[in-house]
LOMIFI-780801 format. One record per residue (C-alpha): x, y, z. Coordinates in steps of 0.5 Angstrom, whole numbers, padded with zeros to 4 digits, always signed. Layout:
! LOMIFI-780801
XYZ ...
END
This chain:
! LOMIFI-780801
+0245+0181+0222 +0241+0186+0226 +0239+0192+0222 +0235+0199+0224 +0230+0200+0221 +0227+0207+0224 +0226+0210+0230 +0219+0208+0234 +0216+0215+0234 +0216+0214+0227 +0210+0208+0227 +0204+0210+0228 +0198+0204+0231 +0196+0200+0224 +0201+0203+0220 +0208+0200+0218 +0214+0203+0216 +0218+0199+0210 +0226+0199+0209 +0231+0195+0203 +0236+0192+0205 +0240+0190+0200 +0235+0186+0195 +0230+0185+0200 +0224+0190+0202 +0223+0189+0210 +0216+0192+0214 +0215+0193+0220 +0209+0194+0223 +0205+0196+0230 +0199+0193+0232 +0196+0193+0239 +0203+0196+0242 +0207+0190+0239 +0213+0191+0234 +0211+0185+0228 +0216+0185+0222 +0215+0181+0216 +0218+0181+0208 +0215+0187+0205 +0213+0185+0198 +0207+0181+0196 +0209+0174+0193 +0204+0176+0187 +0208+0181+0184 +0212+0184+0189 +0208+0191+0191 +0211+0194+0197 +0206+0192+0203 +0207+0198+0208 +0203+0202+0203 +0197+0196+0204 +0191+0197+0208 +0190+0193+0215 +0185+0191+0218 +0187+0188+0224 +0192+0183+0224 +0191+0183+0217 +0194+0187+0211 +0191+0187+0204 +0196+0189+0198 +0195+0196+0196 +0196+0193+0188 +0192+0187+0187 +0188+0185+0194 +0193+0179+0198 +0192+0179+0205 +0197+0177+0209 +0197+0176+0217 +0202+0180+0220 +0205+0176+0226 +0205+0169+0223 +0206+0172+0215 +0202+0167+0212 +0197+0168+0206 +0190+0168+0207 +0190+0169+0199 +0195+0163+0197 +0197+0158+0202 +0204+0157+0198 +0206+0164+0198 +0207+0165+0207 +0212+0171+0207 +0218+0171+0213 +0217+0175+0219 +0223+0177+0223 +0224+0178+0231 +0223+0186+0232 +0228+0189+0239 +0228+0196+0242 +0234+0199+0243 +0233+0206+0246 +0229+0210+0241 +0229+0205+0235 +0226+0198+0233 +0232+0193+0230 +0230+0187+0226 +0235+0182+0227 +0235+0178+0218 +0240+0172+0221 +0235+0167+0221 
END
């Protein structure tokens, strides 16, 4: 299932715009001019991590400090609690995540 997310213009290098799509949250972020989307809760208490500070490749979780690395989702803070990332296309004006896998 391919979802659009947003359209380009509305990312901004080192930010990251968040969409739910039915029970999940998706984030997908820009980083060195690469789209990256990965889960967009925290595995510690499911805060919504487009609003965390990035550093980087990382994001640190805005509510209690987790830090994840954006391309890969694993969790620097706990090795169990790696998020899943998804593939990001351009059509046109937008950024589509594909969620199927």
């Amino acid at each position: 299932m391919k979802i659009k997310i947003c359209k380009k213009s509305e990312l901004s290098e080192g930010k990251a715009v968040s969409k739910k799509i039915l029970a999940r949250r998706v984030a997908v972020f820009l980083l060195n001019g690469e789209y990256y989307a990965i889960e967009g809760d925290c595995k510690h208490q499911k805060a919504p991590l487009d609003s965390g500070k990035v550093d980087g490749n990382v994001v640190e979780c805005s509510w209690h400090g987790w830090r994840y690395d954006i391309p890969s989702g694993e969790c620097l803070t706990e090795k169990w609690a790696r998020l899943k990332t998804y593939p990001v296309e351009e059509e046109d004006d937008w950024l589509v995540v594909d969620l199927s896998g």
